[in-house]
Backbone and ligand atoms as CSV (ligand in chain L), in Angstrom:
chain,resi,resn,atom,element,x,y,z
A,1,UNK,N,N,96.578,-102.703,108.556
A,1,UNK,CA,C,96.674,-102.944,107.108
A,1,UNK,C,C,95.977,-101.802,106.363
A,2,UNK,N,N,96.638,-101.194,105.335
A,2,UNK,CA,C,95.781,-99.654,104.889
A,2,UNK,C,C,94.765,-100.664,103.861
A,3,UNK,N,N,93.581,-100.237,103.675
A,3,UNK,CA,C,92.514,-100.372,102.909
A,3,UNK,C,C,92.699,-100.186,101.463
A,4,UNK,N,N,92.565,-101.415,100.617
A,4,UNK,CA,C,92.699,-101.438,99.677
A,4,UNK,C,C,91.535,-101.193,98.314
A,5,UNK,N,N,91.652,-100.470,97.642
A,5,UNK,CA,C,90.068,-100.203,96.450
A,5,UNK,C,C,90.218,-100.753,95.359
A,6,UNK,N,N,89.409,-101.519,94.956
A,6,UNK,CA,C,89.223,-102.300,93.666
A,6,UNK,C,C,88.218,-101.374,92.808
A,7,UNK,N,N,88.914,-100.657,91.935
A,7,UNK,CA,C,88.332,-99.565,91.138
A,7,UNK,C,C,87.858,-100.624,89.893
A,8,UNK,N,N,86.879,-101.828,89.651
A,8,UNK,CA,C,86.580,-102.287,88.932
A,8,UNK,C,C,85.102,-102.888,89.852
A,9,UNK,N,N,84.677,-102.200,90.917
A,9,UNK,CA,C,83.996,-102.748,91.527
A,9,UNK,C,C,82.439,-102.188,90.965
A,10,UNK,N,N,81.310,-102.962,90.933
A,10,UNK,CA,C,79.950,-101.809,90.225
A,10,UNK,C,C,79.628,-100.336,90.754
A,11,UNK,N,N,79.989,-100.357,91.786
A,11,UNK,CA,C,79.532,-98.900,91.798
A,11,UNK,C,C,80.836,-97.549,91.553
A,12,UNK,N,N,81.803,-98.145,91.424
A,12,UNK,CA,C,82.697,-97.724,90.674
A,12,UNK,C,C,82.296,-96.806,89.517
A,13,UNK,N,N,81.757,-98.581,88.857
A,13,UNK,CA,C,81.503,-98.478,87.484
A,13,UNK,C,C,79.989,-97.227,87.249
A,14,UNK,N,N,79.741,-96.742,88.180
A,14,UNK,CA,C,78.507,-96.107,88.196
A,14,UNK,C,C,79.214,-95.298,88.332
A,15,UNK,N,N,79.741,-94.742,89.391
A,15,UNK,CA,C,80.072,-93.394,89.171
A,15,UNK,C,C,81.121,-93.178,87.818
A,16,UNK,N,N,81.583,-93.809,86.854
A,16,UNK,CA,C,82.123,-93.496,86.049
A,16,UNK,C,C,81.319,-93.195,85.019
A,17,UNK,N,N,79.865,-93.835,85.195
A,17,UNK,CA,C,79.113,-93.539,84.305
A,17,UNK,C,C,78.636,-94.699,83.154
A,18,UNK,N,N,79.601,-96.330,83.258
A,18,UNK,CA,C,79.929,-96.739,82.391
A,18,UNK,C,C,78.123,-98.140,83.024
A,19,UNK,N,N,78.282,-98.286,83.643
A,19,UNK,CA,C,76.571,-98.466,83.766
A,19,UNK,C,C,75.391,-97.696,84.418
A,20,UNK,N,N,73.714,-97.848,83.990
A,20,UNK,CA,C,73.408,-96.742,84.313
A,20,UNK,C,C,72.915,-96.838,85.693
A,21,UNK,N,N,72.372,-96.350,86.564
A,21,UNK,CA,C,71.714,-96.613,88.069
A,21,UNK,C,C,70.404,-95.423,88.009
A,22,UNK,N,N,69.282,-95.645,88.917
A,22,UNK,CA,C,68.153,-94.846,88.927
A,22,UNK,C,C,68.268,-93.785,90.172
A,23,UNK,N,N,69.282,-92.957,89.757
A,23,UNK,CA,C,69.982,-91.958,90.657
A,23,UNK,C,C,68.351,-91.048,91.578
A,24,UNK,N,N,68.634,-90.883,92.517
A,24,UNK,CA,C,67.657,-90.080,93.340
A,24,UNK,C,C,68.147,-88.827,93.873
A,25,UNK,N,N,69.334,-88.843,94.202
A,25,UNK,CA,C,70.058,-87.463,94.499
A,25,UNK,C,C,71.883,-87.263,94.032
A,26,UNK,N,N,71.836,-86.294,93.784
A,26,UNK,CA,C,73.743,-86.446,93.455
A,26,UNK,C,C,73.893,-84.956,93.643
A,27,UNK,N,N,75.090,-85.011,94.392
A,27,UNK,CA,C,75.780,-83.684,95.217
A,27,UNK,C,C,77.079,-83.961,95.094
A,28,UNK,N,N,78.038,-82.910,95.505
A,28,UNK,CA,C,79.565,-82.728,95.222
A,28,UNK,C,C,80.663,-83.967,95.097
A,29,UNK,N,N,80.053,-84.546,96.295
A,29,UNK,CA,C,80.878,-85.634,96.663
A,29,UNK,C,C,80.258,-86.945,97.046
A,30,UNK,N,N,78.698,-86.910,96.857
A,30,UNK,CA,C,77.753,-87.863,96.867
A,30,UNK,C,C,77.037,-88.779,95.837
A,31,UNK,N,N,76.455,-89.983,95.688
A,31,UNK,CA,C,75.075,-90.228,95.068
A,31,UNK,C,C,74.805,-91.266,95.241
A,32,UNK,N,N,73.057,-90.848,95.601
A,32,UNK,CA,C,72.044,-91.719,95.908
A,32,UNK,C,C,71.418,-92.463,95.012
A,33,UNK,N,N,71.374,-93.901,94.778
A,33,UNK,CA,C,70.294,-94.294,93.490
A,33,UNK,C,C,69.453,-95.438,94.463
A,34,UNK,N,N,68.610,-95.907,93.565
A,34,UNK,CA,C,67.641,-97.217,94.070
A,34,UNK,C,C,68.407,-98.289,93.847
A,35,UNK,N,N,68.184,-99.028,95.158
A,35,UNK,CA,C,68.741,-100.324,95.293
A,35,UNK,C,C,68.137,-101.155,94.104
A,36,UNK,N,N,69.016,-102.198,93.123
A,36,UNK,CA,C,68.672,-102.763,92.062
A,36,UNK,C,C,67.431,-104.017,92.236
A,37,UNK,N,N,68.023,-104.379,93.466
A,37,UNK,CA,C,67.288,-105.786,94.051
A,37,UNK,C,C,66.733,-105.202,95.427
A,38,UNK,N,N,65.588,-104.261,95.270
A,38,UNK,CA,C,64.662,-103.580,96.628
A,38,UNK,C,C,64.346,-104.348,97.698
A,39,UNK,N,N,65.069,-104.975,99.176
A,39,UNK,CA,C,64.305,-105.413,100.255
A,39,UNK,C,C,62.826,-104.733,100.784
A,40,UNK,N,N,63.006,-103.603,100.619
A,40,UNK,CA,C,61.472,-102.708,101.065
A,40,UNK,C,C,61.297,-102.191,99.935
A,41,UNK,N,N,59.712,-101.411,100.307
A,41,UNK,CA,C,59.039,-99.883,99.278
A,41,UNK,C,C,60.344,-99.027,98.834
A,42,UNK,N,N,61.091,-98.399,100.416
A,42,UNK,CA,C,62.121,-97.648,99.685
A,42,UNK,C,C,63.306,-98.086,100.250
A,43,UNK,N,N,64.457,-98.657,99.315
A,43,UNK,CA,C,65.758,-99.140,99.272
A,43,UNK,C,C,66.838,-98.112,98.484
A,44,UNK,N,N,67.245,-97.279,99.319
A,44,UNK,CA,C,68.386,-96.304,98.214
A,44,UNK,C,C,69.618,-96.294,99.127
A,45,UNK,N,N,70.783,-96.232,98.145
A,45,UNK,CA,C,72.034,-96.954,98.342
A,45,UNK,C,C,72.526,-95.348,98.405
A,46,UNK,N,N,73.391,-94.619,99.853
A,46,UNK,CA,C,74.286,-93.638,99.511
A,46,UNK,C,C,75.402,-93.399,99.585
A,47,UNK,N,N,76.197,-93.089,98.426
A,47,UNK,CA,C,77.637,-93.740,98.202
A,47,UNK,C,C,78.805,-92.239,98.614
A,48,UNK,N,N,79.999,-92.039,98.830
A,48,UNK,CA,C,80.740,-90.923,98.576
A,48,UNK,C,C,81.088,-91.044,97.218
A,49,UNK,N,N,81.794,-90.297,96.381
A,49,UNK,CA,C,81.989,-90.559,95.002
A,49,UNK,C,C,83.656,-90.935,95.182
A,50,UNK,N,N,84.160,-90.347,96.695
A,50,UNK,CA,C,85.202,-90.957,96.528
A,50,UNK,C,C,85.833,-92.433,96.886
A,51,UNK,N,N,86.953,-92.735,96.415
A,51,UNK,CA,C,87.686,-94.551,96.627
A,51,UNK,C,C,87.389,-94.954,97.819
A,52,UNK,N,N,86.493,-95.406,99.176
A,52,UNK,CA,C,86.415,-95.665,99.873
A,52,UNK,C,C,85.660,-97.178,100.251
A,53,UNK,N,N,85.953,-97.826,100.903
A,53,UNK,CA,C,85.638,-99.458,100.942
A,53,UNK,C,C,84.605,-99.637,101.545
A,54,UNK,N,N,84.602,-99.043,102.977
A,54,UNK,CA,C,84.218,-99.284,104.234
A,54,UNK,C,C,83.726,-97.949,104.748
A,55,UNK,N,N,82.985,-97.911,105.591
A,55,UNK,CA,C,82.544,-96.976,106.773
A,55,UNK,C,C,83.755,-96.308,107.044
A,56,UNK,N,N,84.591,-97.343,107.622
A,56,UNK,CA,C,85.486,-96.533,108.845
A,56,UNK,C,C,86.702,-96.482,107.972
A,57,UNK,N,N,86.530,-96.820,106.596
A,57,UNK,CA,C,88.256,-96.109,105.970
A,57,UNK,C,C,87.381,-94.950,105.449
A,58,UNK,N,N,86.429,-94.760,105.257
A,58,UNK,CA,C,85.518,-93.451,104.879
A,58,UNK,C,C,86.105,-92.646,106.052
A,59,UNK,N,N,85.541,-92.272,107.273
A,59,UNK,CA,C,85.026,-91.837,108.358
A,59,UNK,C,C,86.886,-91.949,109.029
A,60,UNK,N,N,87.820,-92.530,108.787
A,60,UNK,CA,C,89.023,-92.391,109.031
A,60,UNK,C,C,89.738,-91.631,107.790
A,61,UNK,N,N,89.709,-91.329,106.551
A,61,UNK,CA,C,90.511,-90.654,105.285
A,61,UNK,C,C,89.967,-90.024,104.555
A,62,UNK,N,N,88.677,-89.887,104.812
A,62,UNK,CA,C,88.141,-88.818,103.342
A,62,UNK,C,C,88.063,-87.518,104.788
A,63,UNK,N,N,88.235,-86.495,103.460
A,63,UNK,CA,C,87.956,-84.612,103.925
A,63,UNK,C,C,86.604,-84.696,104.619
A,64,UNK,N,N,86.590,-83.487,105.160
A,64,UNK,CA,C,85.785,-83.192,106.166
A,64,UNK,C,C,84.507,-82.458,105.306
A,65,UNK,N,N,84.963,-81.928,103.823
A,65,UNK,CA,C,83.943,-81.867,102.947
A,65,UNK,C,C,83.478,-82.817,102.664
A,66,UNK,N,N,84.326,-83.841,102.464
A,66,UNK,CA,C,83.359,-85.233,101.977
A,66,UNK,C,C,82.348,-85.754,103.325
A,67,UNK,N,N,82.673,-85.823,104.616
A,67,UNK,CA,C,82.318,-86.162,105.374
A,67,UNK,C,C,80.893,-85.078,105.724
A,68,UNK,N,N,80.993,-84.420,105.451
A,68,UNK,CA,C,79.485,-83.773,105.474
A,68,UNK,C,C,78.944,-83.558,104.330
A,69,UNK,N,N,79.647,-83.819,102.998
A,69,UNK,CA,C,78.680,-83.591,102.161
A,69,UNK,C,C,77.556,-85.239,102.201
A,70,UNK,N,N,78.269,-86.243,102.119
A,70,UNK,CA,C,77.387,-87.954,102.680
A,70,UNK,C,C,76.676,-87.374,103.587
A,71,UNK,N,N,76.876,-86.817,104.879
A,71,UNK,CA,C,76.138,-87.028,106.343
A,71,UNK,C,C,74.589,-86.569,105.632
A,72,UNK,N,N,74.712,-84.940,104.649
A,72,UNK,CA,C,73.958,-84.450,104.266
A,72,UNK,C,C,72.651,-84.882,102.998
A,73,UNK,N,N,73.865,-85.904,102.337
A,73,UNK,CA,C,73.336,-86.246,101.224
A,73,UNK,C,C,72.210,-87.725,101.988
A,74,UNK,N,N,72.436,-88.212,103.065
A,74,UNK,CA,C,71.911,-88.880,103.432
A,74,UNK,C,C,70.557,-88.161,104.322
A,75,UNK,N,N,70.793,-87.137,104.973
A,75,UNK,CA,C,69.264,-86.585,105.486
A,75,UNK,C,C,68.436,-86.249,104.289
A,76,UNK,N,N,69.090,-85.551,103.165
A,76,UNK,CA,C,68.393,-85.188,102.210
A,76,UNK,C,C,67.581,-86.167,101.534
A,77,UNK,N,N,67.845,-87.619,101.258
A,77,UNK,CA,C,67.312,-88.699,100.448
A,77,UNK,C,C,66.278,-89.408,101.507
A,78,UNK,N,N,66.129,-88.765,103.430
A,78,UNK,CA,C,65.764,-88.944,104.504
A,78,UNK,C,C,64.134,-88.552,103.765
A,79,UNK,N,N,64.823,-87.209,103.807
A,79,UNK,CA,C,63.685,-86.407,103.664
A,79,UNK,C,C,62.947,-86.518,102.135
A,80,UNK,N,N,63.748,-86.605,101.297
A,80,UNK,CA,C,62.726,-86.873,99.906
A,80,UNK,C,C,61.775,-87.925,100.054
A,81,UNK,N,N,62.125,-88.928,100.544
A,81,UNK,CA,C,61.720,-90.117,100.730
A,81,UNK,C,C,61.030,-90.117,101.876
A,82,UNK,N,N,60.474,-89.344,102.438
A,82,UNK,CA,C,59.853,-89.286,103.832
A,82,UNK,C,C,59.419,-90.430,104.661
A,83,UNK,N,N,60.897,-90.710,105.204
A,83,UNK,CA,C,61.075,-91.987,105.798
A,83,UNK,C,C,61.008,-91.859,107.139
A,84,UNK,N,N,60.687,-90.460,107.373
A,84,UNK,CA,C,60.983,-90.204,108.659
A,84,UNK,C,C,59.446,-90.573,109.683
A,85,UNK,N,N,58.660,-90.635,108.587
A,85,UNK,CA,C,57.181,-90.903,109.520
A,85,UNK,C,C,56.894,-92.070,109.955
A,86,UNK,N,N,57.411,-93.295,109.277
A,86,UNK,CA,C,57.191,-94.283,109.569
A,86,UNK,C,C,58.059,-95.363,109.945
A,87,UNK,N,N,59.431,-94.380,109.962
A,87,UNK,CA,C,60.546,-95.365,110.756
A,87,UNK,C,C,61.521,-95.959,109.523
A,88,UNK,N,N,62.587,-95.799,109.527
A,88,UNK,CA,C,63.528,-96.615,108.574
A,88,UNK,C,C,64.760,-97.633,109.483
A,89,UNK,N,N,65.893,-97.585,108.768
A,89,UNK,CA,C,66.888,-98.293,109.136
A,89,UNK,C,C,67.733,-98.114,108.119
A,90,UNK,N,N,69.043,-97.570,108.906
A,90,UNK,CA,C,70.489,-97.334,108.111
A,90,UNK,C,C,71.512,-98.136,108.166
A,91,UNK,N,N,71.854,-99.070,107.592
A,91,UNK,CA,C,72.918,-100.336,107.406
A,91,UNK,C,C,74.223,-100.322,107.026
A,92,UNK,N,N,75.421,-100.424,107.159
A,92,UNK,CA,C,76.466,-100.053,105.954
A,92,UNK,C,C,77.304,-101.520,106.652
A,93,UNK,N,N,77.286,-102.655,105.404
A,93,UNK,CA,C,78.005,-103.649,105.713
A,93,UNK,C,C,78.698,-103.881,105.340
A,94,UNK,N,N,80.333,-104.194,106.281
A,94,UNK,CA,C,81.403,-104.046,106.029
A,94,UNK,C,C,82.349,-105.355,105.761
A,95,UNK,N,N,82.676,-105.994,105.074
A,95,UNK,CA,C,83.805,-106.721,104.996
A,95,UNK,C,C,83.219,-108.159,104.948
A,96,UNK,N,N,84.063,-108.920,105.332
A,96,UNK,CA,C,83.508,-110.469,105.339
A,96,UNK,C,C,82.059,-110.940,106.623
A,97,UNK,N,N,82.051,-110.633,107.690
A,97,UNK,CA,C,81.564,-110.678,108.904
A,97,UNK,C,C,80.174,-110.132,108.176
A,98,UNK,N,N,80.124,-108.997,107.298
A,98,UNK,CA,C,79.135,-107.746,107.505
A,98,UNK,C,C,78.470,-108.423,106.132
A,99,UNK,N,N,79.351,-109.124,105.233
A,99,UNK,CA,C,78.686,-109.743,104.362
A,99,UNK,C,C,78.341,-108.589,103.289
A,100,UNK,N,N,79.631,-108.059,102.946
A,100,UNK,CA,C,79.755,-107.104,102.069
A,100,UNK,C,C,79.899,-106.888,100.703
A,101,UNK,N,N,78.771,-107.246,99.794
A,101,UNK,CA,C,78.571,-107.381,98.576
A,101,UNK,C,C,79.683,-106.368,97.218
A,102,UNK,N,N,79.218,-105.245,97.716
A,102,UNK,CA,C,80.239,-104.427,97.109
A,102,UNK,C,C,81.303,-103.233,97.224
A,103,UNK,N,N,82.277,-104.046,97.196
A,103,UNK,CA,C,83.285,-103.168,98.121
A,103,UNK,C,C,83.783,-101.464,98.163
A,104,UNK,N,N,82.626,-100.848,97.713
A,104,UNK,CA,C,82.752,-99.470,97.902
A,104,UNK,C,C,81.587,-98.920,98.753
A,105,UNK,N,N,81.830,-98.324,99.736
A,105,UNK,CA,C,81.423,-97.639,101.101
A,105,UNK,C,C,79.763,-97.378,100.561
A,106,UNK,N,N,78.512,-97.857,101.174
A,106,UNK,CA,C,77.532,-97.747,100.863
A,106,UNK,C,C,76.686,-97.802,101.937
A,107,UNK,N,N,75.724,-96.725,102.184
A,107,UNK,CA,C,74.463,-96.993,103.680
A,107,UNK,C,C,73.218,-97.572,102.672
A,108,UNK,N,N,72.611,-98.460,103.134
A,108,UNK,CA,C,71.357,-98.577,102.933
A,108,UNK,C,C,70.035,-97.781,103.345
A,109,UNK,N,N,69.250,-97.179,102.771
A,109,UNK,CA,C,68.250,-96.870,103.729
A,109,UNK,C,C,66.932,-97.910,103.467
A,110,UNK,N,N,66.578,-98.206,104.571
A,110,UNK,CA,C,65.318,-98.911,104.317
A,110,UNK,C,C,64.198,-98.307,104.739
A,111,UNK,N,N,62.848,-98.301,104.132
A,111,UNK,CA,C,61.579,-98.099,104.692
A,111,UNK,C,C,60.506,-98.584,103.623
A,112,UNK,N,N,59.379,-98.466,104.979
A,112,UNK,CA,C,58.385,-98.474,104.056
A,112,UNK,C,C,57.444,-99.844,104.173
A,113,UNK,N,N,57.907,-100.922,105.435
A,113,UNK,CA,C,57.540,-101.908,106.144
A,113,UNK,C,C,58.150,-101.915,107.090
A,114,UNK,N,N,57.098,-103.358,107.911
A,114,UNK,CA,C,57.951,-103.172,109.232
A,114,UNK,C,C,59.542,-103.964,109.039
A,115,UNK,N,N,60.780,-103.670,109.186
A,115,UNK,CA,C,61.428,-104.473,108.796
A,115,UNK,C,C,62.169,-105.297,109.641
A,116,UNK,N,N,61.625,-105.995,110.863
A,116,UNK,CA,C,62.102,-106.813,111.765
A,116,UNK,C,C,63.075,-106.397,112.509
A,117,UNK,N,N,63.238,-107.773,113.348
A,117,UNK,CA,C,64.658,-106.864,114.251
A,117,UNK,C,C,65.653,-106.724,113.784
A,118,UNK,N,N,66.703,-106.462,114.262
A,118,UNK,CA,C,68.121,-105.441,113.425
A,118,UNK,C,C,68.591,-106.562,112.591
A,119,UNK,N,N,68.995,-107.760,113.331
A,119,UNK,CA,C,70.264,-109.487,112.974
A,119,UNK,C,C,69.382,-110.052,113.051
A,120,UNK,N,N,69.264,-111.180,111.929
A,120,UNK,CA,C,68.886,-112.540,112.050
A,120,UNK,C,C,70.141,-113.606,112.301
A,121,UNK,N,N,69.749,-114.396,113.221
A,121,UNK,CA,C,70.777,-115.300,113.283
A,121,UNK,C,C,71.118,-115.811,112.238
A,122,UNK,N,N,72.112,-116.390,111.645
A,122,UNK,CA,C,72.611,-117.262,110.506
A,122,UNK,C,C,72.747,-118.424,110.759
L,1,AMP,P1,P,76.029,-105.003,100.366
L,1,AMP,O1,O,75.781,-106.428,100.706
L,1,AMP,O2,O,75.792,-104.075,101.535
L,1,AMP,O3,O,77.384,-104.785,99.732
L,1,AMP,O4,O,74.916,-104.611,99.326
L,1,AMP,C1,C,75.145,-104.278,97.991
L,1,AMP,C2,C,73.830,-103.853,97.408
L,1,AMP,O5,O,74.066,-103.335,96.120
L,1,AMP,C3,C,72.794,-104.974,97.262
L,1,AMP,O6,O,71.622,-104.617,97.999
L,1,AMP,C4,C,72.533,-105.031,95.762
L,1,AMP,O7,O,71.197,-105.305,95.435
L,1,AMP,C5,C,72.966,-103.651,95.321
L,1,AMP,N1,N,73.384,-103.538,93.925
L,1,AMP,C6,C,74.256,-104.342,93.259
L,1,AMP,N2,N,74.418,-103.908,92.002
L,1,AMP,C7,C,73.641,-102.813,91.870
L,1,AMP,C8,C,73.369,-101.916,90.805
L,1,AMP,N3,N,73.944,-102.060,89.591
L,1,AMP,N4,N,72.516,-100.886,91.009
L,1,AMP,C9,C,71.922,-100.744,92.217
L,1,AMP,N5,N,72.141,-101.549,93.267
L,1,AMP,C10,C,72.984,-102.580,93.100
């Protein structure tokens, strides 16, 4: 089934500009802002700017510029955020199963506590 985009979705609406977000990094085909509702110290959401749903319709249809400009835009917000000393966790949840809030392609980064094991049972 090809992957369908609901261009009315919020982060849509962010990259259009039409609400605002507390952007942390933005590059060609990227941007990073703070998660609205923070699980940890540091919660930043990194998006492609292009129509993509999911991980793997990302990582299956966007350019190979887009695909490294994210890979990059994500070490970079690594490193601002120097998450690297004390351990983070990168999330991107997909679809119904993954419990996927908003349907445009998004990693979480977390740090900044300990943040348990990976799944909690439901
Ligand atoms: P997910 O369940 O992976 O789709 O998570 C979506 C995330 O987007 C949640 O952690 C929300 O807190 C976050 N979120 C929703 N609206 C906004 C917003 N306007 N600005 C920043 N983060 C948001």
């Amino acid at each position: 089934m090809p992957y369908s985009y609901d261009d009315q979705n919020i982060f849509a609406k962010i990259l259009r500009g039409e609400i605002p977000n507390d952007t942390v990094l933005e590059t060609e085909h990227s941007l990073a802002f703070r998660d609205i509702r923070p699980q940890a110290p540091v919660h930043v959401l990194v998006i492609p700017k292009g129509p993509y749903v999911t991980y793997d319709h990302f990582a299956q249809e966007a350019s190979d510029a887009e695909i490294v400009d994210f890979n990059r835009a994500v070490g970079t917000v690594c490193k601002m955020e120097g998450v690297e000393a004390g351990g983070f966790r990168l999330i991107s949840n997909a679809g119904e199963a993954g419990v996927q809030e908003v349907p445009h392609l998004h990693v979480h980064i977390l740090a900044g506590r300990p943040l348990g094991r990976m799944l909690a049972r439901a």
